[in-house]
C-alpha positions in Angstrom: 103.0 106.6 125.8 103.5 105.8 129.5 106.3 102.7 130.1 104.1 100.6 132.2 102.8 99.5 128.5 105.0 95.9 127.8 104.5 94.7 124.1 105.2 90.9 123.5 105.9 90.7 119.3 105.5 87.1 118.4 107.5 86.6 115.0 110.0 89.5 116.1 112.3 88.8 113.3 109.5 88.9 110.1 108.6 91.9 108.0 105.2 93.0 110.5 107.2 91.9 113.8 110.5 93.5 113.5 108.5 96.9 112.1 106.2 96.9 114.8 108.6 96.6 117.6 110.5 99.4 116.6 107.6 101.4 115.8 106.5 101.0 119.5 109.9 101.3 120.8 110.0 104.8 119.3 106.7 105.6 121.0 108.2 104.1 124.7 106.9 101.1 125.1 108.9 98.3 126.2 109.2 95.4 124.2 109.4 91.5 124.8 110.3 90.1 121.5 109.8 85.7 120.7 110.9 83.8 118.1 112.1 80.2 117.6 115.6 80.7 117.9 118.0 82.9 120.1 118.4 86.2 118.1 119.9 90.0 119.3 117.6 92.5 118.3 118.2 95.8 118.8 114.6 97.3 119.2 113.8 94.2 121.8 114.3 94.9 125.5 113.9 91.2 126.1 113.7 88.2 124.0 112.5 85.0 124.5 113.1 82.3 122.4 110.8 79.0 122.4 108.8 76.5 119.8 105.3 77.8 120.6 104.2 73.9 118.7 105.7 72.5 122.2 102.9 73.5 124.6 104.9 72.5 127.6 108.2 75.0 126.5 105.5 77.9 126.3 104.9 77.6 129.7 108.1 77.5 131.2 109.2 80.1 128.4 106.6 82.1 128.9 106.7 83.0 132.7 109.6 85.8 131.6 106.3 87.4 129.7 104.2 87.7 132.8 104.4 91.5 132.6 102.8 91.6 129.1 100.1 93.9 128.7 99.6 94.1 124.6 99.8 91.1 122.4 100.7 91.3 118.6 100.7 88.0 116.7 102.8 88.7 113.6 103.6 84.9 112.7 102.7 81.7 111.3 104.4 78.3 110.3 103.8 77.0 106.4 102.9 73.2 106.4 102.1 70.5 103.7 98.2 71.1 103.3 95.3 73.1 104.8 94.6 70.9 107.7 98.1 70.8 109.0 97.9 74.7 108.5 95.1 74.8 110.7 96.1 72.3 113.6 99.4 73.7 113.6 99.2 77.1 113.4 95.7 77.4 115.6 97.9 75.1 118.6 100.6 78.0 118.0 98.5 80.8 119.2 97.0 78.7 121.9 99.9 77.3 123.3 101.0 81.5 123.7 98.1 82.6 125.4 97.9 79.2 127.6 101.5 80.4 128.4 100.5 84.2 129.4 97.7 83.0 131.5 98.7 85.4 134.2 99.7 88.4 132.0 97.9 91.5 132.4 96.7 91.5 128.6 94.6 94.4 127.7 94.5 94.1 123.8 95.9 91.4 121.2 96.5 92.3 118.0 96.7 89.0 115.1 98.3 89.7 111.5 96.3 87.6 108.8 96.1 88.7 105.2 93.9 88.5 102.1 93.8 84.6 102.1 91.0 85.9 104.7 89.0 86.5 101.4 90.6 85.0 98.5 91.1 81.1 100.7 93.7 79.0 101.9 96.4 78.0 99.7 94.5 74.9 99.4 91.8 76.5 97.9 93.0 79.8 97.1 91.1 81.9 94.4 88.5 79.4 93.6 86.1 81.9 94.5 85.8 85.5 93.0 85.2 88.2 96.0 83.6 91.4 95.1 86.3 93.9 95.2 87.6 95.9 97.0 87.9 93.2 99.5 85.3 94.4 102.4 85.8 93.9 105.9 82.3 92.8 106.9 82.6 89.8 104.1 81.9 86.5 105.5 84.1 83.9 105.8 84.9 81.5 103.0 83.9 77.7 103.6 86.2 75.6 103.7 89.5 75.3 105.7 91.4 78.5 107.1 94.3 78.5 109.4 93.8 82.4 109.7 90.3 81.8 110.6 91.3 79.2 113.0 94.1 81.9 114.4 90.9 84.4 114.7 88.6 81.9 117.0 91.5 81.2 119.4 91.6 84.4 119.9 88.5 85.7 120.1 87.9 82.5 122.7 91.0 83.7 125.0 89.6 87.7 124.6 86.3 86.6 125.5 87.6 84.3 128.5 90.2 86.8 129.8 88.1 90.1 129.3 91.0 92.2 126.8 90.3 93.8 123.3 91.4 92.1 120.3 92.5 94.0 116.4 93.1 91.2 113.3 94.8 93.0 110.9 94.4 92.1 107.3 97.9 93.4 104.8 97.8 92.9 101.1 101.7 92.1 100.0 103.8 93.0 102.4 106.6 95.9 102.0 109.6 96.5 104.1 113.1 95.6 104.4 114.3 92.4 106.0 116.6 89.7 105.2 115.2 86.0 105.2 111.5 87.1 105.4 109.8 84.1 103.1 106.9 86.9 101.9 109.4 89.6 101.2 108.5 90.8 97.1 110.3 94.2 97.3 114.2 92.1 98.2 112.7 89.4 95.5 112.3 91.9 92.5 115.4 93.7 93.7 117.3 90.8 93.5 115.8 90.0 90.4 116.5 93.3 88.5 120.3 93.4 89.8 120.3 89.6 88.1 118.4 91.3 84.7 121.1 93.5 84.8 124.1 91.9 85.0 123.3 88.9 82.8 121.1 91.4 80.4 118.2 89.3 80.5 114.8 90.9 79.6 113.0 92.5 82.8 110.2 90.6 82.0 106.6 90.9 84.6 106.9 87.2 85.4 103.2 86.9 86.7 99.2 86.6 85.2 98.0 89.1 82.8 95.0 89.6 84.9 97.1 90.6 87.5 99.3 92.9 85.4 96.4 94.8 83.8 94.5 94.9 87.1 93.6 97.3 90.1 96.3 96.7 92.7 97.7 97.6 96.1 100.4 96.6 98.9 100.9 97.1 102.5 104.0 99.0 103.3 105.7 97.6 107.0 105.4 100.9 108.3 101.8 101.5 107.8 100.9 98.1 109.6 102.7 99.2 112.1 101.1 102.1 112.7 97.8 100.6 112.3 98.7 98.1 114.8 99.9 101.0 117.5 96.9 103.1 116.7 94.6 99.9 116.9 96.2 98.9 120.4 95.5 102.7 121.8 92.1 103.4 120.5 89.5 102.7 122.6 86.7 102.9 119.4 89.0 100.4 117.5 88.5 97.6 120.3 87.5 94.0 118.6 87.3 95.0 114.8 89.0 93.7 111.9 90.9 96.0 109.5 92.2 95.6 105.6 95.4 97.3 106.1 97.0 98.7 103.2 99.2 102.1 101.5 95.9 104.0 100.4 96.7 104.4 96.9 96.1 102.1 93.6 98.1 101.1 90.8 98.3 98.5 88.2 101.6 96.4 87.6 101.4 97.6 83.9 102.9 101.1 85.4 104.4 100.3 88.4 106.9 97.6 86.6 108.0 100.6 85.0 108.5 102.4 87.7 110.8 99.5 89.4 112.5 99.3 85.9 113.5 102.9 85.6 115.1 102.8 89.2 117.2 99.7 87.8 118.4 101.5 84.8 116.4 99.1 82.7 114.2 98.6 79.9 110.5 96.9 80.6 110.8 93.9 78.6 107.4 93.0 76.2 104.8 91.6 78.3 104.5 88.0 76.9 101.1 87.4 78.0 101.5 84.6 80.0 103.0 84.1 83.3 106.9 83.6 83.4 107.4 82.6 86.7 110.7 83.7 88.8 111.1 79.9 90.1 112.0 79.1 86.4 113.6 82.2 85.2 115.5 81.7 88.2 117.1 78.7 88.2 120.6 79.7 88.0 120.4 82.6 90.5 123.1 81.0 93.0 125.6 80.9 90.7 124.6 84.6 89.0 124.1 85.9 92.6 127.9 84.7 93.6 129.3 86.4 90.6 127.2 89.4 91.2 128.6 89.5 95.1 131.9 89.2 94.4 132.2 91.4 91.2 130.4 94.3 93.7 131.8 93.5 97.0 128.7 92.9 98.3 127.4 91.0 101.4 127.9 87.7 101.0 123.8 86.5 101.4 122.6 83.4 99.8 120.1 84.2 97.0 118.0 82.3 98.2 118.1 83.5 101.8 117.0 87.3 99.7 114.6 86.4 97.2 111.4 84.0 97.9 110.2 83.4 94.2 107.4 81.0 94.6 105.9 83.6 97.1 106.4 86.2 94.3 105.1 84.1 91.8 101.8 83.2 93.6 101.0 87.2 94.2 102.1 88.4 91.0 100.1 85.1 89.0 97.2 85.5 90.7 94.4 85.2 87.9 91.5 87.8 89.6 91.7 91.3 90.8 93.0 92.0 94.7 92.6 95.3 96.4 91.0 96.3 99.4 88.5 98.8 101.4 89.3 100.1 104.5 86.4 101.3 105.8 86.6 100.1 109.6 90.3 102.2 110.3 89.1 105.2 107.6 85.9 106.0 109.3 87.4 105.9 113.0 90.2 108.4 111.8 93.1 106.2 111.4 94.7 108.3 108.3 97.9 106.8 107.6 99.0 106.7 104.0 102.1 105.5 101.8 102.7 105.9 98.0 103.4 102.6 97.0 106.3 103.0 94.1 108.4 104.4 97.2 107.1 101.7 99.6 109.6 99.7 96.8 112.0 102.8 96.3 112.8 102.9 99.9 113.6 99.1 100.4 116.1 99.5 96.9 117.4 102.6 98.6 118.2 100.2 102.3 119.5 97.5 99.9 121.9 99.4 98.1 123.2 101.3 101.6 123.8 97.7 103.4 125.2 96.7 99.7 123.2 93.9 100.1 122.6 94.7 96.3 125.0 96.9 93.6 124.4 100.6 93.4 
């Protein structure tokens, strides 16, 4: 890949950003990274960091970008409801490509998810979509903030003449501390705690969704969706599901996350158990587990996100997707999803960020 490709990652520090980046990085690209607050990242070339809510920031912040010739929006901002969702996060995207009004863009690349079919958190499952989740589906009614994202972009691709890719991950899986979304650190976390206090490793979430068809979206597959996406000249304004390629159900992938752990799959219950309950005490279990191990010293709470957890793993209707659009233009990429978990322990465990 020739250098005179810049790539501008917004959300540089999240699961899909921070993958991305280095993904690209590997291939040559250079790489202008943004984020809210001043950060040193090893895979950026150049950051900038700026509120993209404060439209007049943007600007100023911005002009450092003017060399930027791929976009890839890997961010959003969680607010009270639906409508601030929407205002907020669609000013967000906005306010960026108001900002890069002189960049050379030739593609832009936006990372949504499933609430594309299943609704906004709002609303979210009120409907049951035919599975596997199809691209060509239309949209829900109702308020979106990813289809808000979508039509401020397809407005500034239209305007400005580049391509656009909106890429659509299941749960996502990767390694990265602080990532509000993160369920491979949160059940890591969450075994090491079974195991020291010997609680029951217990599947906290629905019983639909433990007996149910299931996939994820490992980091690294996104990323090379996103990469192949950006460089394919077929792929130009198309949406893409983008997950591992393989199926499971929780009922034997728990299992699976249990025998790495050393422990025991506790009787399903048949109820949800949610981690935000079981969990109550994890500061004070995490600190004893930390210093006991010699571990980093991390905040639970700064590793695990158990309401996110708890809202994938209770959801009460099946969730897996077709990829259709990527498949049949020869994107090929694949990832068996028990290591997609596996490797994440392994990282853990290296950085002792967990115990061995």
């Amino acid at each position: 890949m020739s250098r005179k490709n810049t790539a501008l990652i917004v959300g540089a520090t999240g699961l899909s950003g921070s993958y991305t980046a280095q993904r690209l990085k590997r291939d040559g690209w250079s790489v202008v990274t943004v984020s809210r607050s001043a950060v040193d990242l090893p895979w950026s070339d150049r950051h900038i960091a700026v509120d993209l809510e404060d439209a007049a920031a943007s600007r100023v912040a911005l002009k450092a970008a003017s060399d930027v010739t791929h976009v890839f929006y890997c961010t959003w901002s969680r607010q009270a409801n639906e409508e601030e969702n929407v205002r907020v996060n669609a000013l967000m995207i906005e306010n960026l490509f108001e900002g890069l009004a002189g960049a050379p863009i030739l593609h832009a690349a936006l990372v949504t998810g499933l609430k594309h079919y299943l609704g906004s958190f709002d609303d979210y499952a009120k409907v049951k979509p035919y599975t596997p989740f199809l691209e060509s589906s239309p949209r829900l009614p109702g308020l979106n903030f990813y289809y808000a994202q979508e039509d401020v972009l397809f407005k500034h691709a239209a305007k400005r003449g580049f391509n656009w890719s909106v890429h659509r991950p299941h749960t996502m899986i990767g390694f990265v501390v602080g990532n509000a979304m993160n369920m491979a650190v949160t059940l890591a976390v969450y075994a090491s705690i079974c195991k020291h206090t010997g609680r029951p490793f217990v599947y906290p979430g629905s019983p639909e969704q433990y007996n149910a068809v299931a996939d994820v979206t490992d980091a690294r597959v996104l990323a090379e969706q996103l990469l192949w996406a950006a460089t394919t000249p077929a792929a130009a304004n198309m949406p893409f599901n983008t997950v591992n390629g393989d199926l499971f159900r929780w009922t034997w992938l728990w299992g699976q996350i249990a025998g790495y752990f050393g422990l025991d799959v506790a009787t399903y219950p048949g109820h949800p158990v949610p981690l935000e309950q079981q969990m109550a005490d994890a500061p004070t279990v995490w600190a004893e587990i930390v210093a006991k191990h010699g571990l980093q010293d991390i905040a639970v709470n700064k590793l695990a996100s158990w309401w996110h957890s708890d809202a994938d793993l209770g959801r009460t209707l099946e969730c897996f997707t077709d990829m259709t659009n990527s498949r049949t233009l020869g994107f090929t990429a694949y990832q068996q999803s028990s290591h997609s978990f596996f490797d994440v322990f392994d990282e853990l465990r290296a950085r002792r960020i967990i115990p061995s």
